[in-house]
C-alpha positions as CSV (number, residue, x, y, z in Angstrom):
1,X,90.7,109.8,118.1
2,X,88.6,111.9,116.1
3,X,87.9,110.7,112.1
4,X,86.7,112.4,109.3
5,X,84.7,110.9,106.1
6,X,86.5,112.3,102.7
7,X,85.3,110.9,99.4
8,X,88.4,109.5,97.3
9,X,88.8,109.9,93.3
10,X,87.2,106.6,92.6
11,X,84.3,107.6,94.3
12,X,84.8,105.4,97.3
13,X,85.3,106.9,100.6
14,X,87.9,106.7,103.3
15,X,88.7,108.4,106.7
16,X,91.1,111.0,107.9
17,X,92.6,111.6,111.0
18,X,93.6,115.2,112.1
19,X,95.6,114.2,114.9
20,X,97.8,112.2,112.8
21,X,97.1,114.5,109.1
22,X,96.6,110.9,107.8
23,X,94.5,109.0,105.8
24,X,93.3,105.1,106.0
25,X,93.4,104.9,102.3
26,X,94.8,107.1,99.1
27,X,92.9,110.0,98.3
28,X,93.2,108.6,94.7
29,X,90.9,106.2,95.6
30,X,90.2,103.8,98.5
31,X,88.7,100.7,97.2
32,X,91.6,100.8,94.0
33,X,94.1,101.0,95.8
34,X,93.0,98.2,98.3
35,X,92.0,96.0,95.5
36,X,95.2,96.5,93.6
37,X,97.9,96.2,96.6
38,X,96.0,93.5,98.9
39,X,94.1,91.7,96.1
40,X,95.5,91.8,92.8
41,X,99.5,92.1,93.7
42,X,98.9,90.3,96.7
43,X,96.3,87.7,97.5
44,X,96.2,86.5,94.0
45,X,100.0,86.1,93.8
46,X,99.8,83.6,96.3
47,X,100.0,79.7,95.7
48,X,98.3,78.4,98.5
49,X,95.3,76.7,97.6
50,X,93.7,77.9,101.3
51,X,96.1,80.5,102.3
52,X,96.1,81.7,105.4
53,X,95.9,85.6,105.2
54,X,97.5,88.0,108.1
55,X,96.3,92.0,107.9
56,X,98.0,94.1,110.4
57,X,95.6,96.7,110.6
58,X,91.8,95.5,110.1
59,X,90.6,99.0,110.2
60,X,87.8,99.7,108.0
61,X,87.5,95.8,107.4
62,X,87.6,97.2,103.7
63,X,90.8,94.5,102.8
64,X,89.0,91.6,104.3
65,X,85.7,92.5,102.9
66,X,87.8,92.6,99.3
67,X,89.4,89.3,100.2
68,X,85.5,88.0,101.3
69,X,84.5,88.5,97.6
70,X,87.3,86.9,96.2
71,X,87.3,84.1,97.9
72,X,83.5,83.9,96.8
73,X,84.3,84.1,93.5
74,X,87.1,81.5,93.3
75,X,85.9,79.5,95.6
76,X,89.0,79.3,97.8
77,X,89.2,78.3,100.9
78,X,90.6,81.6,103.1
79,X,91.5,81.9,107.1
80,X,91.5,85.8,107.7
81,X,93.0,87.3,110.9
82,X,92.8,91.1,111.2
83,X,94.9,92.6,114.2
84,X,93.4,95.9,115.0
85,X,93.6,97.3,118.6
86,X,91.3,100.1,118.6
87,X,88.6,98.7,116.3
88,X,85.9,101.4,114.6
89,X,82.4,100.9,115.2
90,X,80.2,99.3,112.9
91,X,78.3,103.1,112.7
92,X,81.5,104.7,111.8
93,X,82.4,102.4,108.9
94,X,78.5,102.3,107.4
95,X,78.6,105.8,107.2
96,X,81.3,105.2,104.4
97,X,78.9,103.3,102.4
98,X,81.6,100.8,101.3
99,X,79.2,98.1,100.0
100,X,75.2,97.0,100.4
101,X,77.1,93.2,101.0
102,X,74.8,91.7,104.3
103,X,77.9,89.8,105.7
104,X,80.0,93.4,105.5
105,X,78.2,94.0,108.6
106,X,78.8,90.2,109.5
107,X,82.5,90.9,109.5
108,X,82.1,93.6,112.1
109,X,79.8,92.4,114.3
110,X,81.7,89.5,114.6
111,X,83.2,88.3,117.9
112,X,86.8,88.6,118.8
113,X,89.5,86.2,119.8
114,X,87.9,83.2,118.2
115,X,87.6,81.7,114.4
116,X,83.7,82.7,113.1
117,X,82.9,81.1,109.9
118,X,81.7,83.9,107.7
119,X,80.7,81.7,105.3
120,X,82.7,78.3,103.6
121,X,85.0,79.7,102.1
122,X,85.7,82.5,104.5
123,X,86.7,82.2,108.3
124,X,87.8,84.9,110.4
125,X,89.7,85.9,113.7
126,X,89.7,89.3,115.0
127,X,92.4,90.1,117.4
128,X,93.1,92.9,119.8
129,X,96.8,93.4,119.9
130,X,99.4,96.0,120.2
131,X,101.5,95.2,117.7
132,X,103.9,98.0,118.7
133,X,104.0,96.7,122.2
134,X,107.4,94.8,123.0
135,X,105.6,91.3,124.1
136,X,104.0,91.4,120.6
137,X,104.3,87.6,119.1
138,X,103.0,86.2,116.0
139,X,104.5,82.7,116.0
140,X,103.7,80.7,119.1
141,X,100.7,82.9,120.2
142,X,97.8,80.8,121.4
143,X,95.8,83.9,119.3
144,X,98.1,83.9,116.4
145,X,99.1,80.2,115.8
146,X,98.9,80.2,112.3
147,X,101.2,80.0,109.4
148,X,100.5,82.4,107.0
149,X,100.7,82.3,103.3
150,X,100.0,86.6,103.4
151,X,100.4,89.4,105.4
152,X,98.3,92.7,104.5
153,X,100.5,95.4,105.8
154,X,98.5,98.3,106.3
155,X,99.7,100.2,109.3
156,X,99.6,103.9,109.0
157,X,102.8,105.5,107.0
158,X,106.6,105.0,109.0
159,X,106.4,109.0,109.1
160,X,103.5,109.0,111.2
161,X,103.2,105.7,113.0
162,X,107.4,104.6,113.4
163,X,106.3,102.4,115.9
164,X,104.5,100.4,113.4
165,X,107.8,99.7,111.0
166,X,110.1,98.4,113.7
167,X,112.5,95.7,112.4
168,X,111.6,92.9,115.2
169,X,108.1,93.3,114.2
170,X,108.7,92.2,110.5
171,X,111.6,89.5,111.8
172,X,108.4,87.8,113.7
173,X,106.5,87.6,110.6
174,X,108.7,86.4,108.5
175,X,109.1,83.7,111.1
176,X,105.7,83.0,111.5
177,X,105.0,82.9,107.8
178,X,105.3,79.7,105.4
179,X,107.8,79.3,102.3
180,X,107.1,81.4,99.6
181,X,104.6,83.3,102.1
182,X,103.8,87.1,100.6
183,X,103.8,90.7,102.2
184,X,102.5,93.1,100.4
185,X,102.1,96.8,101.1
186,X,101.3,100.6,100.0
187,X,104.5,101.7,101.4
188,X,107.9,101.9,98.6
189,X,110.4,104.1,100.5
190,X,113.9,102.1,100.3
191,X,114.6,102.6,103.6
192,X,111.4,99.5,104.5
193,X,112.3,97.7,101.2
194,X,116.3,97.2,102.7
195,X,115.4,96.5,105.8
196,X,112.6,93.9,104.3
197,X,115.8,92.5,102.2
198,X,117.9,92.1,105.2
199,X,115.4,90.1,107.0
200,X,115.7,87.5,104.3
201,X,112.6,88.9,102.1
202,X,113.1,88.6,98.4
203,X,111.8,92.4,97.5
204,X,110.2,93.2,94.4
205,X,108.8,97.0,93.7
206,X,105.2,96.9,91.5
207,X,103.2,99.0,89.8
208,X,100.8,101.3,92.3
209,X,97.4,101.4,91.9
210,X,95.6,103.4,89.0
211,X,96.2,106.9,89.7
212,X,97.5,106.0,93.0
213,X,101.7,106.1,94.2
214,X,103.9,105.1,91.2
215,X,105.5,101.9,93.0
216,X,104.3,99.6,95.8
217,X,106.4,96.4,97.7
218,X,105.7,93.1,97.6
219,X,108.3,91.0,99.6
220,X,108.6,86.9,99.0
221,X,109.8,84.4,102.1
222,X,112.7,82.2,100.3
223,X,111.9,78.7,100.7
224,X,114.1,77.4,102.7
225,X,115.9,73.9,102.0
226,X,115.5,70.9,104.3
């Protein structure tokens, strides 16, 4: 699949992809609008001292690297899985010139299927998985046996990946996520924030990122009582 590097408003750059006449990130501004949905809306909304983060979509490794710094910062412990099942090459994301961080690289380079400890405060798993494929399965997967306090929705948009926005696929991770467990995402149509609802998610529409879409979704798993 053929990319493109287009520089965003914020200076930042992100890819486009002809075939599909879609971006990775807003045009608006890449790292902004990551930092704002994934970071600022999402991870730091969470409660869970060493949360266990989900991103559907590693792609650029853009969110985790964002969620890298963070943890840095806060020192707080983080367990990163990013599903991704054709990852880019680590010479097609450093041509975006994202950041000069050493352990960007790190986060590519990495090996898959297994927990690499990035640094203290930071471990990562990178999976292959189709997460559009029928036999998809958070909960109960020897590579996905987590419980996670986040999930970084970032599939490419329901008009150009459908496949991506199925019902089941949110029913499994709502399943495999913990009370009070966070999705967050760039997507606002009400068509994904009623189906979201009717899975049991409590659904909240937020601010969008400066100069970015008016409204983004965060959805909340209700605790449930015991």
């Amino acid at each position: 699949m053929k990319r493109v590097i287009e520089k965003t408003e914020d200076g930042s750059s992100t890819l486009f992809v002809p075939e599909l006449n879609e971006h990775y990130h807003s045009v608006k501004g890449a790292r902004t609008e990551s930092q704002h949905i994934f970071i600022d809306m999402g991870l730091k909304a969470s409660p869970a001292s060493h949360p266990c983060v989900l991103e559907i979509g590693f792609g650029t490794g853009l969110n985790a690297l964002l969620t890298l710094e963070t943890a840095e910062k806060e020192k707080r412990c983080i367990h990163y899985t990013g599903i991704d099942l054709y990852p880019l090459a680590w010479h097609e994301v450093n041509a975006l010139n994202y950041s000069s961080h050493p352990l960007f690289k790190t986060l590519h380079e990495a090996p898959w299927e297994e927990d690499v400890h990035i640094t203290p405060n930071f471990i990562l798993r990178k999976v292959r998985e189709n997460v559009a494929g029928g036999e998809w399965s958070v909960a109960g997967s020897e590579r996905l046996s987590l419980q996670y306090d986040l999930v970084y929705f970032d599939a490419f948009s329901p008009e150009k990946q459908p496949e991506m926005w199925k019902e089941e696929i949110f029913r499994k991770m709502y399943a495999a996520m913990n009370d009070n467990g966070i999705l967050t995402t760039y997507c606002s149509k009400g068509a994904i924030r009623r189906m979201l609802q009717n899975i049991g998610f409590e659904m909240e529409r937020l601010p969008g990122p400066p100069g970015g879409k008016r409204e983004i979704l965060r959805g909340r798993k209700r605790a449930t009582n015991h």
